[in-house]
C-alpha positions in Angstrom: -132.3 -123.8 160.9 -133.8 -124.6 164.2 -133.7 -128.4 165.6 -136.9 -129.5 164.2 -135.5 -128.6 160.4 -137.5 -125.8 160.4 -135.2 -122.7 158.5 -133.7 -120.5 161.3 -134.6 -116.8 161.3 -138.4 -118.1 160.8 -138.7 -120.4 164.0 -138.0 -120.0 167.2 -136.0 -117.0 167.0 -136.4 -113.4 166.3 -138.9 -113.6 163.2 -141.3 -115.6 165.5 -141.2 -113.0 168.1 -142.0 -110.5 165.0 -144.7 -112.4 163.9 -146.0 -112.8 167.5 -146.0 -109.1 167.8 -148.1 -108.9 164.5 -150.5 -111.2 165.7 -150.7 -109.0 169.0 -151.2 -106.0 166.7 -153.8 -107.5 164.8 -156.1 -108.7 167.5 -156.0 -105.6 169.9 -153.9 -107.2 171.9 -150.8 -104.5 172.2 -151.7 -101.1 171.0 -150.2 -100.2 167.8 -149.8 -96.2 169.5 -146.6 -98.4 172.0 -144.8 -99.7 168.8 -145.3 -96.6 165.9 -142.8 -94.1 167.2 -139.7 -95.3 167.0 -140.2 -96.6 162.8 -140.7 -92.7 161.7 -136.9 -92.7 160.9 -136.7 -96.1 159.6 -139.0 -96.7 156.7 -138.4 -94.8 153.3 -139.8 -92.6 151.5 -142.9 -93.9 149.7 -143.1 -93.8 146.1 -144.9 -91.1 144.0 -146.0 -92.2 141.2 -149.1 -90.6 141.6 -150.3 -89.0 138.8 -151.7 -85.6 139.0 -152.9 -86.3 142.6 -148.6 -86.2 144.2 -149.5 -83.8 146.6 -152.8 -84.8 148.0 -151.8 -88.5 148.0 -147.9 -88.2 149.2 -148.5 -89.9 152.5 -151.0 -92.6 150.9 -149.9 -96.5 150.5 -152.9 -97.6 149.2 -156.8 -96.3 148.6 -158.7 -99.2 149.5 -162.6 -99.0 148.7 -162.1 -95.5 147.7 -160.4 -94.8 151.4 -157.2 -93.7 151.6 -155.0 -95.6 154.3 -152.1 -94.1 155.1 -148.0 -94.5 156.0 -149.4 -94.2 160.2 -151.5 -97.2 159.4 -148.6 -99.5 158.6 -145.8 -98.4 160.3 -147.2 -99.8 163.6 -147.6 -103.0 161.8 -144.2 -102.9 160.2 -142.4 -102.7 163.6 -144.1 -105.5 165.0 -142.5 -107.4 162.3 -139.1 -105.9 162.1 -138.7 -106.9 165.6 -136.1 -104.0 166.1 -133.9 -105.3 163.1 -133.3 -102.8 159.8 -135.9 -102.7 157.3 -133.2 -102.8 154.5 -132.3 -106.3 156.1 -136.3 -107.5 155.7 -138.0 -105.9 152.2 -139.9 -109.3 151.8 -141.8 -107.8 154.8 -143.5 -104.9 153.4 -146.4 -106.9 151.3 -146.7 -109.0 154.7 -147.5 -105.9 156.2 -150.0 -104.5 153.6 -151.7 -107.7 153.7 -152.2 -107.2 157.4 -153.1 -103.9 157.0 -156.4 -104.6 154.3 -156.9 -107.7 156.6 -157.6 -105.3 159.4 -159.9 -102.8 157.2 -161.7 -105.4 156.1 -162.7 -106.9 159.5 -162.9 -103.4 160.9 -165.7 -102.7 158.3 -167.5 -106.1 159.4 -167.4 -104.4 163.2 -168.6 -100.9 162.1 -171.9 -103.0 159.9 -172.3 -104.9 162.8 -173.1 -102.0 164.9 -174.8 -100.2 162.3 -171.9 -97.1 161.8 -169.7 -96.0 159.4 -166.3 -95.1 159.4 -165.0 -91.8 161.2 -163.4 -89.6 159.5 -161.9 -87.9 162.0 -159.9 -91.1 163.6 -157.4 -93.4 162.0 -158.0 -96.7 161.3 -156.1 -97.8 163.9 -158.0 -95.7 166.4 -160.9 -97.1 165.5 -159.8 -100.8 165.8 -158.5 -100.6 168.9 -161.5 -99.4 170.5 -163.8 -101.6 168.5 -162.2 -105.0 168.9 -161.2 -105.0 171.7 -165.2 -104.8 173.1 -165.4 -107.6 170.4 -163.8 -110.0 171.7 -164.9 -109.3 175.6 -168.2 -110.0 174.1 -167.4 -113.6 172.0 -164.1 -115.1 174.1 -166.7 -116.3 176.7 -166.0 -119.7 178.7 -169.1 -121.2 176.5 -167.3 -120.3 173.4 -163.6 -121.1 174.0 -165.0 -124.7 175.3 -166.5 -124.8 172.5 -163.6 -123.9 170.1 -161.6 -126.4 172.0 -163.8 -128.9 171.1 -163.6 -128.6 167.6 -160.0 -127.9 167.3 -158.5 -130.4 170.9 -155.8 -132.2 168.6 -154.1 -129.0 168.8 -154.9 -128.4 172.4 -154.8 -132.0 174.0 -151.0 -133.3 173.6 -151.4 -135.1 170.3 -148.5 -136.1 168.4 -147.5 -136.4 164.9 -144.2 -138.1 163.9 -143.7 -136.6 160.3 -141.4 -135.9 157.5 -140.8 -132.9 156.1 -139.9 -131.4 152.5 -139.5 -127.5 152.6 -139.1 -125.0 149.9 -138.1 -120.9 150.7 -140.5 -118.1 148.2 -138.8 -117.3 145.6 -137.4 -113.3 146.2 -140.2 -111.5 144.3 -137.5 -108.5 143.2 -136.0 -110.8 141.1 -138.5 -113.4 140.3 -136.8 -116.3 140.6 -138.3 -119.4 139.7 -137.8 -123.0 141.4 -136.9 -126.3 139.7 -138.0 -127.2 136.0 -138.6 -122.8 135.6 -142.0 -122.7 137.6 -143.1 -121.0 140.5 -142.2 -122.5 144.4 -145.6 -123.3 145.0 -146.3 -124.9 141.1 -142.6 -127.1 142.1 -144.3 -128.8 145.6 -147.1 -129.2 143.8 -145.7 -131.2 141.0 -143.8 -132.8 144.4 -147.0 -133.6 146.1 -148.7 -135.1 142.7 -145.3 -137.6 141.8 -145.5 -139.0 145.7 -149.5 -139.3 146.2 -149.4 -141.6 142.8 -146.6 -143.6 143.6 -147.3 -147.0 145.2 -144.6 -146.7 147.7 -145.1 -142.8 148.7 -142.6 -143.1 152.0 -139.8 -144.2 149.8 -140.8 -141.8 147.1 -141.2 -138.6 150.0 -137.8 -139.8 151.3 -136.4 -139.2 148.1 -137.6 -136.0 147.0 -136.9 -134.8 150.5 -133.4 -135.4 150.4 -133.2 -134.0 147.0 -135.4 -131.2 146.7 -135.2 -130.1 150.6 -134.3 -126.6 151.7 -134.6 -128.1 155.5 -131.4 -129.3 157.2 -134.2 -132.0 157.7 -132.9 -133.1 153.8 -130.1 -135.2 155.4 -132.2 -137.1 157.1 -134.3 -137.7 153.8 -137.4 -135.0 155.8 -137.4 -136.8 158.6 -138.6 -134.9 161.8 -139.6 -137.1 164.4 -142.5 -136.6 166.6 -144.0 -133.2 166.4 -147.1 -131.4 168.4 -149.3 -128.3 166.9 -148.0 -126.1 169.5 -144.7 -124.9 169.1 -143.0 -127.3 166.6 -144.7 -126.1 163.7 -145.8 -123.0 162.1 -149.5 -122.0 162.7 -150.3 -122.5 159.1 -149.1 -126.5 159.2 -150.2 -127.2 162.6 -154.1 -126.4 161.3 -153.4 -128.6 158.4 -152.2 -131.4 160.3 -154.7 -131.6 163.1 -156.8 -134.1 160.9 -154.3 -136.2 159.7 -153.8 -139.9 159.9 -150.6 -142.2 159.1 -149.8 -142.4 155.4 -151.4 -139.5 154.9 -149.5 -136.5 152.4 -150.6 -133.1 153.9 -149.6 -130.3 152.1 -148.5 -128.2 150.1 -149.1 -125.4 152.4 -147.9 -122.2 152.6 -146.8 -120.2 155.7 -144.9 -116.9 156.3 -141.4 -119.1 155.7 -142.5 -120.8 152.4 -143.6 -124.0 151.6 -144.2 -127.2 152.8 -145.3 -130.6 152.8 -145.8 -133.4 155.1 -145.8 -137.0 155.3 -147.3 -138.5 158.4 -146.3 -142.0 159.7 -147.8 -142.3 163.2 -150.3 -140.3 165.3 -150.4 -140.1 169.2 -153.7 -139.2 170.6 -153.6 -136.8 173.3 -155.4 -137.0 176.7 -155.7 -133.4 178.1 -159.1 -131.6 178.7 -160.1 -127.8 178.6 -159.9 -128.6 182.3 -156.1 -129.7 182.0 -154.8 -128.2 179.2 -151.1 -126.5 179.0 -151.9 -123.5 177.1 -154.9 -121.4 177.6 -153.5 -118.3 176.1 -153.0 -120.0 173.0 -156.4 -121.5 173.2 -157.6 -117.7 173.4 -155.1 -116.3 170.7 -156.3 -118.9 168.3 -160.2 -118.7 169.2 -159.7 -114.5 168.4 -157.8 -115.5 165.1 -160.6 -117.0 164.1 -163.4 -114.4 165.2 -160.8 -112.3 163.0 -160.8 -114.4 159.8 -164.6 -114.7 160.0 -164.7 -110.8 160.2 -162.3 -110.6 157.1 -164.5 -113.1 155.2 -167.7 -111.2 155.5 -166.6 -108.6 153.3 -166.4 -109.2 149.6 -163.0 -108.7 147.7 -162.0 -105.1 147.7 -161.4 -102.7 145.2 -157.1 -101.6 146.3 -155.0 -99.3 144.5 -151.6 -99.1 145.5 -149.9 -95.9 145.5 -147.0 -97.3 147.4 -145.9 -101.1 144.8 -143.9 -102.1 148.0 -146.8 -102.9 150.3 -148.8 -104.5 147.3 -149.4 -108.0 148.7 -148.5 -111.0 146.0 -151.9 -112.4 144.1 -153.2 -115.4 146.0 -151.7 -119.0 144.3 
């Protein structure tokens, strides 16, 4: 665990670093050609349970929209997450990193429409996204627009404050399909959580208790208590987003991020005074304000149609 009660290994340490890199993949920002190499030797063999198609299809994780996609595609990925560690030490990251993957076809699909071409045949999909986002986002991450972003988003960016308690729960392992308290699924058990405290008439004392019970946060000892908090760097992206809008008393949560779940009760708020003028971190005005030209790209595409020759990339269904 780190100091703020968030689980070591997940915040501010190596993992972070991973996911950092992953985000860097994903938007363009370090070219997935630098990271590929050295995971040739590293990742397994992929499964062939192919049917009568073995040999054509040996190399194939997944055939996405009737496109095959590749080992290449998702080794660059996977490095970015192993973060130099052994894969045997990290399965859990392999349907990270196939989520990632059909993330990026998706919004690389939303690029080719938007300038009226079709996928090339003769290039990988990374080759195409790294010339096609990158001109992307020259085009949209103009001064105009990040003000703008800011804007919408300053409690993140202006040095507001959040003292919060915390109650955290780690995903179950999917290999063995373990199952939280009471036999249902993690995010079923804060749910259940989140229900028994917003009913209760006294939901501090209530929060306070289930923290210190039901916590997998050293946080628990202090029955979730965290202190103050700010959306930048204290908290994973996922809960910082979800916090921005929240006022005392207020139960925020159960959200999920790449270290499991969570949820939050909020018992003051500091407004923050900073500007775009005199804010402390630009780049992660930027990185943010390109995550969500990314998401936007993902969204204009409908569901795909995936089948997974490779079961170990094969994201989990949505909750």
């Amino acid at each position: 665990m780190n100091g703020r009660g968030f689980p070591r290994g997940a915040v501010g340490d190596g993992n972070v670093r991973g996911l950092v890199l992953v985000l860097l993949v994903i938007l363009g920002l370090v070219p997935c050609a630098s990271v590929h190499r050295a995971l040739r030797a590293q990742l397994p063999a992929p499964s062939r349970h192919i049917d009568a198609e073995t040999d054509a299809n040996a190399d194939v994780v997944c055939i996405i929209n009737q496109q095959p996609l590749r080992h290449d595609e998702f080794k660059a990925v996977l490095e970015s997450f192993l973060n130099g560690q052994p894969l045997h030490d990290q399965p859990h990251l392999l349907p990270a990193v196939g989520q990632v993957v059909v993330q990026r076809y998706l919004a690389l699909q939303s690029l080719l429409q938007r300038a009226d071409q079709d996928f090339d045949d003769d290039l990988s999909l990374s080759q195409q996204w790294e010339t096609m986002w990158p001109r992307y986002l020259q085009s949209q991450l103009t001064e105009e627009n990040l003000r703008r972003f800011f804007a919408a988003r300053h409690a993140k960016y202006d040095g507001t404050r959040w003292e919060v308690s915390h109650l955290f729960r780690r995903p179950a392992p999917a290999e063995d399909q373990l199952r939280g308290s009471d036999n249902v699924s993690p995010q079923e058990f804060m749910r259940k959580i989140s229900e028994t405290i917003r009913r209760s008439a006294e939901p501090e004392q209530v929060f306070a208790t289930e923290a210190k019970r039901f916590s997998q946060s050293v946080s628990a000892d202090r029955s979730g208590r965290l202190g103050w908090v700010s959306a930048i760097g204290d908290l994973p992206p996922a809960v910082a987003n979800e916090l921005l809008d929240a006022q005392p008393g207020d139960i925020v949560g159960p959200i999920q991020s790449a270290m499991g779940w969570h949820l939050l009760l909020v018992h003051r708020r500091q407004a923050g005074e900073r500007t775009f003028a005199t804010q402390q971190h630009p780049l992660v005005l930027r990185r943010d304000s390109a995550d969500a030209l990314f998401a936007a790209l993902v969204r204009k595409q409908t569901p795909p149609t995936i089948r997974w020759i490779d079961p170990r990339f094969q994201p989990p269904a949505a909750p």
